[in-house]
DRENMARZA-64218 format. One line per field, with one value per residue (C-alpha): residue number from 0; x, y, z; residue in one letter. Coordinates in steps of 0.5 Angstrom, whole numbers. Layout:
% residues N
n <- (NUM	...)
u <- (X	...)
v <- (Y	...)
w <- (Z	...)
res <- (a	...)
This chain:
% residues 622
n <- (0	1	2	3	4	5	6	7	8	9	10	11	12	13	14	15	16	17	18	19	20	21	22	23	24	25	26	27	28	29	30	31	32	33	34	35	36	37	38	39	40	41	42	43	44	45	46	47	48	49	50	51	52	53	54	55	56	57	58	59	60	61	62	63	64	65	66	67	68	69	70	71	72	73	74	75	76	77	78	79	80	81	82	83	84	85	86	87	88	89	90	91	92	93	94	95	96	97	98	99	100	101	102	103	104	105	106	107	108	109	110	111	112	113	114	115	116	117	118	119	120	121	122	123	124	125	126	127	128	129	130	131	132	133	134	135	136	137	138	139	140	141	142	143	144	145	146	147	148	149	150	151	152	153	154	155	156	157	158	159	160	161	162	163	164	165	166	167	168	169	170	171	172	173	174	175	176	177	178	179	180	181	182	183	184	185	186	187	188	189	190	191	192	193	194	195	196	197	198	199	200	201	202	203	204	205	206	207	208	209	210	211	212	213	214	215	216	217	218	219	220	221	222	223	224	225	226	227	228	229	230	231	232	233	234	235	236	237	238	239	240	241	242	243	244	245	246	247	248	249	250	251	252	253	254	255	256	257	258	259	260	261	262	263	264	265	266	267	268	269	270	271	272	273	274	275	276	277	278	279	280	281	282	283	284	285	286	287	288	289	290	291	292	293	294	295	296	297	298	299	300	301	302	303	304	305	306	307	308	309	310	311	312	313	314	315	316	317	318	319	320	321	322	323	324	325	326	327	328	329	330	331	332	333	334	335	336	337	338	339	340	341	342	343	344	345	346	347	348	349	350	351	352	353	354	355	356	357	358	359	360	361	362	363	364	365	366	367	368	369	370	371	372	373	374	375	376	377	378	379	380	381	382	383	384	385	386	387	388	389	390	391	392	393	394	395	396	397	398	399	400	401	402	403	404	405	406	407	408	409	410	411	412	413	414	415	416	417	418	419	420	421	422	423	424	425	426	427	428	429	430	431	432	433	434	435	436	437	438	439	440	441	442	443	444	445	446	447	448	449	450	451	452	453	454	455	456	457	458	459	460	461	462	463	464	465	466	467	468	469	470	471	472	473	474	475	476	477	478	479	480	481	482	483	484	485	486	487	488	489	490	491	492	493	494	495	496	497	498	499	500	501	502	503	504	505	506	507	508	509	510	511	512	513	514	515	516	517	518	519	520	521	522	523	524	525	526	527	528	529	530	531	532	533	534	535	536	537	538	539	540	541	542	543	544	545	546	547	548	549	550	551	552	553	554	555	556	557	558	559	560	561	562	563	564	565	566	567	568	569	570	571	572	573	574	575	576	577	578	579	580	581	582	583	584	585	586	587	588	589	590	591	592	593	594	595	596	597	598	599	600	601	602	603	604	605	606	607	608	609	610	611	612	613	614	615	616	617	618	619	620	621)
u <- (0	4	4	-1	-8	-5	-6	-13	-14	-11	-4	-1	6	9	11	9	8	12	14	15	22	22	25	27	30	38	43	44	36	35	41	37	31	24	21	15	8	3	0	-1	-5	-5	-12	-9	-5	-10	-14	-9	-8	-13	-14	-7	-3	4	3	2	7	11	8	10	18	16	13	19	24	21	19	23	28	33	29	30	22	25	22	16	16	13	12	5	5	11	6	0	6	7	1	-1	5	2	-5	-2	3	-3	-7	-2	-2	-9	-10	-3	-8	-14	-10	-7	-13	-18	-11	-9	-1	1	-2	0	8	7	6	9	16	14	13	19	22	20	23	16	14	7	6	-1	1	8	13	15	18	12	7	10	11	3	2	6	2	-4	-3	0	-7	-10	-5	-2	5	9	6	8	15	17	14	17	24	22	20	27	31	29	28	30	25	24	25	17	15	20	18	11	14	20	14	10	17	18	10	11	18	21	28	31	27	26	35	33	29	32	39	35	33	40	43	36	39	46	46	40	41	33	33	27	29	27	23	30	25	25	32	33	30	32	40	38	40	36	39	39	35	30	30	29	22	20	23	18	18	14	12	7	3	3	-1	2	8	8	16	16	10	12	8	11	8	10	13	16	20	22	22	20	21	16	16	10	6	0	3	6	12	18	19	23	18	21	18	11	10	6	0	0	3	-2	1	1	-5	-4	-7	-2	-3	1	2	8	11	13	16	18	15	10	7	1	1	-2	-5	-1	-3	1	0	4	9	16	19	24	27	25	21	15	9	5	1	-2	-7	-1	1	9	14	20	19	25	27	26	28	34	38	45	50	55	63	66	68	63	60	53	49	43	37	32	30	35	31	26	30	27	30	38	42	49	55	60	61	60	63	62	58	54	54	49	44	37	33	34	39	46	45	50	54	55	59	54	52	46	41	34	29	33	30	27	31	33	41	42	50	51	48	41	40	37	43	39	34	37	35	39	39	40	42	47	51	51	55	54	50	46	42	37	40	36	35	33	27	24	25	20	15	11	8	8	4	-2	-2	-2	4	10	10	17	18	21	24	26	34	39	45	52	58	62	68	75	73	75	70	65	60	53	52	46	47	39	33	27	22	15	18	17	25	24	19	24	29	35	40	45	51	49	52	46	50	43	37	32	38	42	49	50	57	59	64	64	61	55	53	48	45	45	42	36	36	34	27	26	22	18	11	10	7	11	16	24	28	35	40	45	51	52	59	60	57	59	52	48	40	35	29	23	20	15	15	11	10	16	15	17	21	23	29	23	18	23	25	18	19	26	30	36	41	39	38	46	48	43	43	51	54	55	55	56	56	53	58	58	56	48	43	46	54	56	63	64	64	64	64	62	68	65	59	57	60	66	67	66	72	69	73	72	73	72	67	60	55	48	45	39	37	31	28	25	20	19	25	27	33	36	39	44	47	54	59	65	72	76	82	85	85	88	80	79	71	68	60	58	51	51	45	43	38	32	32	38	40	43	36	33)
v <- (0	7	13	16	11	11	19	18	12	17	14	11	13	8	12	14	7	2	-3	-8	-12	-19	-24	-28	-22	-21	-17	-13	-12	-10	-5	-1	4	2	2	4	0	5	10	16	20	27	27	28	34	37	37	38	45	47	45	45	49	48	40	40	44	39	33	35	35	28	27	31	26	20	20	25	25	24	18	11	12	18	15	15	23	25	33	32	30	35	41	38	39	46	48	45	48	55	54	51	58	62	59	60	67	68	64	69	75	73	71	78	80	76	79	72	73	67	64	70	70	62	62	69	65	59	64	67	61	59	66	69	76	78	84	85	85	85	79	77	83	87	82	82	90	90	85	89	94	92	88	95	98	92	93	87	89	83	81	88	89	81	83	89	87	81	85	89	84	82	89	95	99	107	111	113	105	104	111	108	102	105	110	104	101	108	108	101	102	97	100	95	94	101	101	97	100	107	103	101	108	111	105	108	115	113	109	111	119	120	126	125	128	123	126	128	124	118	118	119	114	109	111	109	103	98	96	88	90	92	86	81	84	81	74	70	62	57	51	46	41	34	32	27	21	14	11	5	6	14	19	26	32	31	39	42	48	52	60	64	72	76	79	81	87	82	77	72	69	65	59	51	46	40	45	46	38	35	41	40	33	29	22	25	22	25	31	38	45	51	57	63	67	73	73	68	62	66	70	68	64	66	61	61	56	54	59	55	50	48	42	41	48	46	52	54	60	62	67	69	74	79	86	85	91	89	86	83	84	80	84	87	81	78	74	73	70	66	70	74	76	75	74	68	70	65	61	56	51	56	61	67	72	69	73	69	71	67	68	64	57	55	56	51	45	40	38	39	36	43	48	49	52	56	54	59	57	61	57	55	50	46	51	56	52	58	64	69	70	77	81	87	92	88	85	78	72	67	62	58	49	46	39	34	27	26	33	33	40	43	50	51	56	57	62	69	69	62	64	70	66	61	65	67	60	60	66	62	58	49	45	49	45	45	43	37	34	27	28	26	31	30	35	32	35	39	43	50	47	43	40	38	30	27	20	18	19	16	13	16	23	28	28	20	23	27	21	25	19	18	22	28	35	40	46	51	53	57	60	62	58	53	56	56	53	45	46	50	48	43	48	54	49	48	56	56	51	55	60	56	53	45	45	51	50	50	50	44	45	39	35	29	28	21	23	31	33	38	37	42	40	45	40	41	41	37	37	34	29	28	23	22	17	12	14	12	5	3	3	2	-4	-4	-4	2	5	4	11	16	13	11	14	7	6	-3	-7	-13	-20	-29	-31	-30	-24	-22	-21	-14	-11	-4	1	8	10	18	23	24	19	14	8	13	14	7	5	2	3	1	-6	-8	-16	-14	-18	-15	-19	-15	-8	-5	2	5	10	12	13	16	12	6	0	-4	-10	-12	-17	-14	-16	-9	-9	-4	-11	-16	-18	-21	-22	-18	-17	-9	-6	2	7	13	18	19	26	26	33	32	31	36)
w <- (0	-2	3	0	1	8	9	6	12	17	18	24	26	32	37	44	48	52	50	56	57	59	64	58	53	52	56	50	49	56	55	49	50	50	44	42	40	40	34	33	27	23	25	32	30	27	33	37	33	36	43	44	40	43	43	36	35	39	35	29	30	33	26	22	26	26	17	16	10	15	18	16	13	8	2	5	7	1	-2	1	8	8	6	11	16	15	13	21	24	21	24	31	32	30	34	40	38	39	46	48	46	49	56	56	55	61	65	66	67	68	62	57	59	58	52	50	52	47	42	43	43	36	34	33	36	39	37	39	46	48	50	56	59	57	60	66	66	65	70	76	73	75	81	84	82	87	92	92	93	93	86	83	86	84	76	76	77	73	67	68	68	62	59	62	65	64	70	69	70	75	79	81	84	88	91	93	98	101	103	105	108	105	105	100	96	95	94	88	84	86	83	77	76	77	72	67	67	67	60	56	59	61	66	70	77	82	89	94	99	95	94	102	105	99	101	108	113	116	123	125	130	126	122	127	129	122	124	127	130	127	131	127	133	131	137	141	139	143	144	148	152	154	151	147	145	137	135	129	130	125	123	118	116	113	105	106	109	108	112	108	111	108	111	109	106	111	117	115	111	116	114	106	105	102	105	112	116	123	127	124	126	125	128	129	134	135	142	147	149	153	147	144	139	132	127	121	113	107	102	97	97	93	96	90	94	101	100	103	103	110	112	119	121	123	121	121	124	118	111	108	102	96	90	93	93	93	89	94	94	98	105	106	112	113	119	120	124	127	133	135	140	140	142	138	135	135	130	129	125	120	113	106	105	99	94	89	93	90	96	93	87	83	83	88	95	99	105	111	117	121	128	125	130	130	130	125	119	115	117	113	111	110	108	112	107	109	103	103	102	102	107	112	112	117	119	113	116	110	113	120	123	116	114	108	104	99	94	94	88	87	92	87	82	86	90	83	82	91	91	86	92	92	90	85	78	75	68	66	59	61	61	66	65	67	67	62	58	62	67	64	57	61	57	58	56	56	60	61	56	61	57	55	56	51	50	49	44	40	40	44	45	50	49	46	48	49	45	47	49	45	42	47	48	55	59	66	69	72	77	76	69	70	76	69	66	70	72	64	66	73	70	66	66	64	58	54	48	49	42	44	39	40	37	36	38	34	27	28	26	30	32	33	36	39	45	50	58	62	69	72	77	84	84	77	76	81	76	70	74	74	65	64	65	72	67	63	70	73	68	71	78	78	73	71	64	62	56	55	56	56	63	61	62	68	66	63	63	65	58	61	68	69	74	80	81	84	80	80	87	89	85	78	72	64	62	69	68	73	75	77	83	85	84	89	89	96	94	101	103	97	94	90	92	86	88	84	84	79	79	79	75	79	84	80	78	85	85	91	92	93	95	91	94	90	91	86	87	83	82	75	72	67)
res <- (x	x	x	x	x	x	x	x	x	x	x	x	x	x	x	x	x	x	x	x	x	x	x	x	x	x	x	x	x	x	x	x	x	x	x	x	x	x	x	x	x	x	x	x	x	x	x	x	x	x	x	x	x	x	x	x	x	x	x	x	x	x	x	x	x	x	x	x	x	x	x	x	x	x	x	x	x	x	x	x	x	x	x	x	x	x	x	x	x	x	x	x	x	x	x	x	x	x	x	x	x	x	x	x	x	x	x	x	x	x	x	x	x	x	x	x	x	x	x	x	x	x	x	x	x	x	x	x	x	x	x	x	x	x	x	x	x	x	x	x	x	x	x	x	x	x	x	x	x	x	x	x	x	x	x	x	x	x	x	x	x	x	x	x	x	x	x	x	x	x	x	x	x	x	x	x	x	x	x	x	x	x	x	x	x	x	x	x	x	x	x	x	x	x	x	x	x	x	x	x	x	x	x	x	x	x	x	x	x	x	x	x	x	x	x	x	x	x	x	x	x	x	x	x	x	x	x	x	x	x	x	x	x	x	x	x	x	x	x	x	x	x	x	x	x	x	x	x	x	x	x	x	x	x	x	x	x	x	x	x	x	x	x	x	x	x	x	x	x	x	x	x	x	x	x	x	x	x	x	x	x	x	x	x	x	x	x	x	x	x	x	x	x	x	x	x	x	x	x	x	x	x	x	x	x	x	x	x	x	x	x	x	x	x	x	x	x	x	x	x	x	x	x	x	x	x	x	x	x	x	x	x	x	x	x	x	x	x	x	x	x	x	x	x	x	x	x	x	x	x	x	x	x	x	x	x	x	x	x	x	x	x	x	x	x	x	x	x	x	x	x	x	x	x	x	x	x	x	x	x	x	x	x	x	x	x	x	x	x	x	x	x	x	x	x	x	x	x	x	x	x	x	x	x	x	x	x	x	x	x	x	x	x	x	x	x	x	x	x	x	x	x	x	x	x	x	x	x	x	x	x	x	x	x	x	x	x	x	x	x	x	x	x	x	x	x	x	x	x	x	x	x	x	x	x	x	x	x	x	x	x	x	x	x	x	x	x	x	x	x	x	x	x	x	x	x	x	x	x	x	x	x	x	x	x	x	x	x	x	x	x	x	x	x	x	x	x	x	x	x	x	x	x	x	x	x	x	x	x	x	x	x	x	x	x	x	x	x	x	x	x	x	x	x	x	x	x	x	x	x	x	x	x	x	x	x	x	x	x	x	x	x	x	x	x	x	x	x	x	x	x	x	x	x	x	x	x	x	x	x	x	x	x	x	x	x	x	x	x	x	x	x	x	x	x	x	x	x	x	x	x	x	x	x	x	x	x	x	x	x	x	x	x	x	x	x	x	x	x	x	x	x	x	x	x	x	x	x	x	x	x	x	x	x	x	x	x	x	x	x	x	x)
């Protein structure tokens, strides 16, 4: 039958379902991705065109690469079919455009800055109502209209950091700060508005009472009327027969004249986890322990960021910063407030670290050596100027006596989707990403492509560098390339477009494929370990990469072994001989288990047995 009767029946194009590995299948078998047995038409497209423009989008790439002419179906892609894919790309991206319009339109911010990123990323501007930065500014806008300070000083600094703002747009906001009496946040936009006459020569004169207090100083002990304690009441805890008041002590500090605190996930878990069954309620302090207590709930919540919304029925003394923040070096000062022990209102000294220390699911976190305790949890971390360095969370089992930090900016980057209240969704591609390369020209390597992710769709492969994203080349230094990476995703919503430019390191070619996010799981290796195979598993787990050998299904040798993993660590080289015993995911607990017998060459291929554990919030993952 030729191509074209089976576009008149609606052809049927495999791709998308899994196809199940079986117990009886070959080492080399289980090594390679899951196929794919289900189908999917032109017709869907079609109608994905309209319901869902940026999935039609998405679809035709898939459509492109698996018939295109590059394909191994190339003689089947026909001049007609290519003319339907245009003809329906056309019609999905007008779509798109006119869904961006109306969202802009109904002041559906959210909504029109999603799709604005997706058009830009296709390289289509939106003239009717602005790009990014544009939304943004209209959404600060109105949102200071309304009185919802938070939401306009955060879509301001958004919109400026994209495009410089005009001092007349950025007048408004810096007189809102001196009103509120939120000093830096009023240094910032007087800072912004400073760098606007300085570069583009505007000379509007900015109120001598604006620029006064914006060029004042905050005391620390003013700031610490704005720290609060937060203790979350779980009831009662039963150990061997003895009864114990169950309490989770933490901090928080204001960012909002409303009420709304900002404290660590871990705090307040027990008060919107889903798999928690008992009693929980949460209240804040703002005095010792004889002051009263105020009943306090979760606004919103980012767990990938131990981050956390709150809001109290309390009119703050001090609001921190957020907008004015800092990127700080190592060895500088700073100063972390909270309630050790409940002990509120403790301000201790120390200074910077570390930087980029990799102890989240998302991003890089700050060390201090600020003495830190049980109760600092979601404390503010200020410089000396006042401007917010950071939020404490202390207490990770798997660094005891270690200080760390959520960067500031990472917080502003994640209060938009808190403020809109519930769980804060990520996006996510399917990819593991390792730091591959020298360290003065780090590469980003695709190790791991998870099935039935829009990645798997598009058929990247393992071993790919990703050069750029919507246009815009990765660099960083080593260390921080894959939390650059991710910074680039932070942003953005599931459901949005991203262009990878790639290249394919053994054929020298260069890809380009236009991809759609979905929501990123909370544990994504455990969901990609529920439909791959455990050999397929050790590189995105272990860094561990294997070729099959004799000996039956379960021999391998060693082909690569990533720098720096686990597999690395654990003293595994190439071509050392590997058996798997057994490989056991602990979704409760949160890790993985492999069980190998290898025989090291770096041991003269003596035989011994080991058990390699990895986290499945994997902080490579993208």
């Amino acid at each position: 039958m030729n191509i074209s009767k089976l576009l008149m029946n609606n052809i049927f194009i495999s791709i998308f379902a899994l196809f199940f590995f079986f117990s009886c299948t070959s080492a080399e078998d289980r090594l390679r991705p899951p196929r794919s047995t289900s189908e999917l038409r032109l017709a869907d497209i079609e109608k994905y065109s309209i319901e869902d423009p940026a999935r039609a989008i998405h679809l035709i790439t898939v459509f492109r690469t698996r018939l295109g002419e590059e394909s191994r179906h190339a003689q089947d892609f026909t001049a007609d079919i290519a003319e339907q894919l245009v003809t329906l790309e056309n019609q999905a991206i007008e779509n798109l455009k006119d869904a961006q319009i109306t969202a802009f339109n109904e002041q559906r911010w959210d909504d029109a800055a999603s799709m604005a990123r997706s058009l830009a990323a296709l390289d289509i501007m939106v003239t009717d109502t602005g790009m990014e930065p544009e939304v943004f500014l209209a959404e600060a806008k109105a949102a200071l209209e309304e009185g919802n300070n938070l939401k306009a000083f955060l879509s301001a600094v958004r919109s400026h950091e994209l495009k410089p703002l005009s001092i007349a747009d950025l007048l408004p906001f810096l007189e809102r700060a001196v009103e509120q009496r939120q000093r830096r946040t009023a240094a910032f936009f007087l800072a912004a508005a400073e760098e606007v006459q300085r570069t583009q020569r505007q000379t509007i004169v900015i109120p001598r009472n604006l620029r006064e207090y914006a060029e004042g100083r905050d005391t620390v002990s003013e700031m610490v009327m704005g720290v609060a304690t937060v203790l979350v009441d779980r009831g009662v805890r039963t150990d061997r027969g003895m009864t114990f008041p169950d309490r989770v002590l933490g901090s928080a500090f204001f960012v909002d004249s409303s009420g709304l605190l900002i404290t660590n996930y871990h705090v307040i878990a027990s008060e919107v986890d889903p798999t928690y069954r008992g009693y929980s309620r949460m209240y804040i302090r703002m005095g010792d322990a004889s002051s009263p207590r105020i009943r306090a709930r979760a606004v919103g919540w980012d767990k990938a960021m131990d981050l956390a919304l709150i809001r109290a029925d309390y009119q703050p003394e001090y609001v921190f910063p957020v907008v004015d923040r800092v990127i700080p070096r190592v060895g500088d000062q700073v100063f972390a407030i909270g309630s050790p022990v409940g002990l509120e209102k403790t301000v201790t000294q120390g200074i910077i670290s570390a930087l980029g220390r990799r102890t989240l699911p998302l991003g890089d976190v700050i060390q201090i050596d600020a003495p830190v305790n049980q109760g600092n949890s979601g404390g503010p971390v200020i410089d000396r100027d006042g401007r917010l360095v950071g939020i404490v969370y202390a207490g990770l089992d798997r660094f005891q006596g270690l200080n760390f930090a959520v960067p500031a900016e990472r917080l502003a980057a994640a209060l938009p989707a808190m403020i809109n209240g519930g769980k804060a969704e990520r996006p996510w591609l399917g990819l593991t990403i390792a730091s591959t390369g020298s360290s003065a020209s780090p590469r980003a390597e695709i190790v791991y492509v998870a099935p039935f992710t829009p990645a798997w769709e598009q058929q990247l492969n393992d071993g790919w560098i990703i050069e750029s994203i919507n246009g815009e080349s990765i660099s960083s230094i080593r260390g921080s390339l894959i939390p650059a990476l991710q910074d680039r995703f932070f942003s953005n919503r599931p459901g949005e477009l991203v262009v990878l430019e790639l290249l394919n390191p053994d054929s020298g070619a260069r890809i380009k494929r236009t991809i759609i996010t979905v929501l990123r799981p909370e544990l994504p290796l455990a969901d990609a370990a529920a439909r791959d195979t455990r050999e397929r598993m050790a590189a995105p787990l272990y860094g561990l990469f294997l070729n099959p050998a004799g000996g039956g299904g379960s021999s391998f040798s060693v082909k690569r072994v990533i720098r720096g993993s686990i597999a690395d660590e654990a003293g595994l080289s190439e071509q050392d001989p590997i058996s798997i015993r057994g490989f056991r995911i602990e979704r409760d607990l949160g890790y993985a288990l492999l069980d190998i017998s290898v025989r090291k060459r770096r041991m003269g291929f003596l035989e011994t047995y080991m058990r390699l554990p990895a986290l499945l919030d994997s902080p490579n993952t993208l």
